[in-house]
N, C-alpha and C positions, 0 to 999 in steps of 0.2 A: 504494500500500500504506500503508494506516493505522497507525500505531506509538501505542504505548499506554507512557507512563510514568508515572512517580511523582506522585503528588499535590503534594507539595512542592515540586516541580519543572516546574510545565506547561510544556507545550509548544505555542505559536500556530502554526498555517499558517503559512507562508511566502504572503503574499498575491501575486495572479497578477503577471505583469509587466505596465506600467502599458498597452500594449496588447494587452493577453491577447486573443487572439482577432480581431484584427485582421487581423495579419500573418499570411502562407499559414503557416508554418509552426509559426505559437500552437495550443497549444493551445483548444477549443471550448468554454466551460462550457457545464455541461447549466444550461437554466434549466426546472424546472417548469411554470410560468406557461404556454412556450409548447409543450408536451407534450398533447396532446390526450389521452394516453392514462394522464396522473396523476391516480390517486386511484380507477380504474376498476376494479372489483370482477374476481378474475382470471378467470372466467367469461364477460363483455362484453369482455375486452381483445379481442379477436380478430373481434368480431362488427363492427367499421367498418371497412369493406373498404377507404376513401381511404388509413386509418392502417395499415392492412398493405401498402399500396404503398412506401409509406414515404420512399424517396429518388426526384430526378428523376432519373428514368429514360432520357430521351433525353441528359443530359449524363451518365450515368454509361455508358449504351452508348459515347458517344463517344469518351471518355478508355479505356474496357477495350477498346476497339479500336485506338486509337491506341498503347496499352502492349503489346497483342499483337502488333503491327506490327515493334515495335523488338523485344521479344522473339523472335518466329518469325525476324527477320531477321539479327538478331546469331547464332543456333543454326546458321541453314543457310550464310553466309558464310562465318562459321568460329568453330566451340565455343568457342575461347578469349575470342572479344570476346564472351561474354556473361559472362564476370566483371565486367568494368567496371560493368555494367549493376545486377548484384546488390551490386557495394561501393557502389554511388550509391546503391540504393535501402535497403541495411543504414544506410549513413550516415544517411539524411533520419529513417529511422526511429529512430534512435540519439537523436539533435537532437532529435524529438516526446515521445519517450518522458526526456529528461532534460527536459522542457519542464513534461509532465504530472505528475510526480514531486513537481516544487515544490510542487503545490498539496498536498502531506503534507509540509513540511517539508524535502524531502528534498534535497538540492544533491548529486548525482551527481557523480562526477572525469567528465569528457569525452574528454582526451586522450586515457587509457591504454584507452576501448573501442573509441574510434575507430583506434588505431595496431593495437591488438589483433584488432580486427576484416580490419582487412587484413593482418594473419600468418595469421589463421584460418582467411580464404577461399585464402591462396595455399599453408599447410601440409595443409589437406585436399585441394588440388586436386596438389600433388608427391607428399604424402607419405603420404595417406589416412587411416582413422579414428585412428591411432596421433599424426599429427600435428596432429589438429584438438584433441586432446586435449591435447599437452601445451602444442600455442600457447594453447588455454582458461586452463589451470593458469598460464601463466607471463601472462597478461594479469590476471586476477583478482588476481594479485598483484602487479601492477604498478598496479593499483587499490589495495591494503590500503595500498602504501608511497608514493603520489601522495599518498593524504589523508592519509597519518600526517604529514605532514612541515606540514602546515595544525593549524589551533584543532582543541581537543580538544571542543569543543562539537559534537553530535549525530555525533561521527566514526563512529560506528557505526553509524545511519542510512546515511548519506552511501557508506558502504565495498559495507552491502549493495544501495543501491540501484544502485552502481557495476557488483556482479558481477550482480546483476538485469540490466542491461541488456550486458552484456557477452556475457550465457547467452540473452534471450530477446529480440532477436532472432539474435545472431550467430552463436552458439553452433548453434542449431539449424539457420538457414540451410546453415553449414556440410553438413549433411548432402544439399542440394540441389546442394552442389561434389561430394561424393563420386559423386552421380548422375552425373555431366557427365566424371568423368574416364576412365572405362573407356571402351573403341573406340566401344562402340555407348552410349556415356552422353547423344548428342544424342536419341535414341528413348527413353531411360529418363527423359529431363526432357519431351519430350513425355507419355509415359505420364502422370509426376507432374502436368503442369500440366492434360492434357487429365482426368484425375479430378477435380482440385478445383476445376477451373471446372463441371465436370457435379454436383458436390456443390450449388455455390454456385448453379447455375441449376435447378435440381431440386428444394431446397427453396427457393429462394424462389417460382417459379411454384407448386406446391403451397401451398405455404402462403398465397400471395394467392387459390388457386382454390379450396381445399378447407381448408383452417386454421382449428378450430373448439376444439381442444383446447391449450392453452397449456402450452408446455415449461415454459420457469423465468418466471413472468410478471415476477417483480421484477427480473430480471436483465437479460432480452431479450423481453420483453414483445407480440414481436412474432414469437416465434421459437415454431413449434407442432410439437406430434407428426408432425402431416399431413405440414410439411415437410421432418421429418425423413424420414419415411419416403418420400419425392420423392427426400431426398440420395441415399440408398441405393439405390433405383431407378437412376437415372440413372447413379451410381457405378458400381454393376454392370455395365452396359450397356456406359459409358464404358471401365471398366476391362479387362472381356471385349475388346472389341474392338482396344484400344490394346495391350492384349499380345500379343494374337496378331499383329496387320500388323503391330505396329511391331517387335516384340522377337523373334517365332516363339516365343512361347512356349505355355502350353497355356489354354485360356480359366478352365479350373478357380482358375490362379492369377489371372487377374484378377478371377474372382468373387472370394476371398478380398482381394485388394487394395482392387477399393471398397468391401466391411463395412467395412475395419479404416481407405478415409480418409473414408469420412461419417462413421464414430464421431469420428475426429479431427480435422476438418472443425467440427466441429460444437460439440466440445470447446475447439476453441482459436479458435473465436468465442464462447463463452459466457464461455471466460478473461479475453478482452480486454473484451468489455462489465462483467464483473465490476468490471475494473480500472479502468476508465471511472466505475462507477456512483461506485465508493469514493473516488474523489478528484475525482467532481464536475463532469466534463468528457463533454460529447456526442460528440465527436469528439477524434481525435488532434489533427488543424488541419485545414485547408480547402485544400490546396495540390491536390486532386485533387479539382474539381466533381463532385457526383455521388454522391460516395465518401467525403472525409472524408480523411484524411491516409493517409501510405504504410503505417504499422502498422493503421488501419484496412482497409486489404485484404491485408497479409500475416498477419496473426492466425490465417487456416486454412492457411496453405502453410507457415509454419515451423512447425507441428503436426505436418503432413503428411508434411512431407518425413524424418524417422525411420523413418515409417514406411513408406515407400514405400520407402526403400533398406533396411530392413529385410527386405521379403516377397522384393524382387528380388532380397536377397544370399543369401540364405538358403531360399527356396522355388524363386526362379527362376537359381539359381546352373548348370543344367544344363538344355536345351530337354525340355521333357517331351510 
């Protein structure tokens, strides 16, 4: 997030760390140079099929196989060990995202989202949305009074890029603990994951097969109508099916469940490329071939997951 001050007072980047990009867990500057798709009028973006491929693909099957692995296995063992699983992988993203920050100036407090983030995941998962909330509230402010007590220089930066990352990822993951606590919560994170891999695999085959029409081309330049409308397809599908065997519930609500996570699906991958373009970095880091760092592929699941406990608390609160 780019901050905007006074004339009289500029304010330099904070330039990267001196191996930005190195280490798995640097962030990636985007360099134009090696962009085949900079400067490409938004109409041709989408007509070179190599550059709609885009990531390798057999080491990114690799790694989403090897992460579904420990995921599916931590759920069915036993529901509780896949918290560990989500504070490793809240944390690594916590680390990327105070990473990426710098290159706006920003020096994020670390402690208090980190300490924050595991009140969050354990008061949503005892105490439910009541206590994800006020672990949120009482970490935010454990953020305002960690940097009050430092240089008064850019503290106000620093404060919000603290509750920025304290809200997006932890904050919302939180709502993928609320999935996981109810008896039948291992079938409702089923539900949630098996939508938003069918989002993720839906447009992006459309969009490599048929992807002629460019969504936000300055944003995600690679991201088209075609495959949006792939997400939602697949979503549907996904979502119909995964409600009714896993949950008994009626398919009606899983059609309304995948519209509403390809929209946000879709949305909180546009977000995170936004956040990307504006501070200048291609990736989170590189610590997942294939893929690009851990906020690089949770960007559509902490979107997702509100609203996936939303339809289910509130539409599918009784078997229809």
């Amino acid at each position: 997030m780019m901050t905007t001050d006074s004339p009289s007072d500029p304010v330099e980047p904070a330039p990267p760390a001196q191996d930005g990009g190195s280490g798995p867990l640097e962030p990636v500057p985007y360099d134009p140079s090696l962009d085949d798709l900079a400067g490409i009028p938004a109409e041709e973006v989408l007509q070179k099929k190599q550059s709609r491929a885009g990531r390798n693909l057999p080491a990114a099957i690799a790694v989403g196989v090897g992460l579904g692995i420990v995921i599916v296995a931590t759920l069915l063992i036993k529901k509780e060990s896949f918290l560990p699983v989500v504070a490793v992988a809240v944390g690594i993203g916590i680390w990327e995202l105070r990473g990426a920050l710098r290159h706006a100036a920003v020096e994020a407090p670390l402690v208090p989202p980190v300490v924050g983030m595991v009140a969050m995941l354990w008061a949503a998962y005892v105490h439910g949305p009541a206590g994800l909330v006020v672990a949120w509230c009482l970490t935010c402010l454990a953020v305002v009074l960690w940097r009050g007590t430092g240089r008064l220089d850019g503290a106000g930066r620093d404060v919000l890029g603290g509750v920025f990352i304290s809200t997006y990822p932890t904050f919302l993951v939180g709502f993928a603990v609320l999935l996981l606590a109810p008896e039948d919560g291992v079938g409702r994170i089923f539900v949630f994951l098996i939508t938003t891999v069918c989002s993720d695999v839906g447009g992006y085959a459309a969009g490599v097969l048929l992807g002629k029409h460019p969504m936000a081309p300055t944003i995600s330049p690679k991201k088209s109508w075609e495959g949006f409308a792939g997400s939602v397809l697949f979503c549907v599908v996904g979502g119909s099916l995964s409600v009714h065997f896993l949950l008994d519930h009626s398919w009606v609500i899983g059609i309304a469940l995948g519209v509403g996570v390809a929209i946000a699906a879709t949305v909180g991958d546009l977000m995170e490329s936004l956040i990307k373009r504006d501070l200048g970095i291609k990736d989170m880091s590189n610590v997942l071939p294939g893929h690009g760092g851990i906020m690089d592929r949770l960007d559509s699941l902490v979107v997702v997951a509100p609203i996936v406990w939303a339809v289910l608390t509130l539409l599918a609160a009784k078997p229809v």
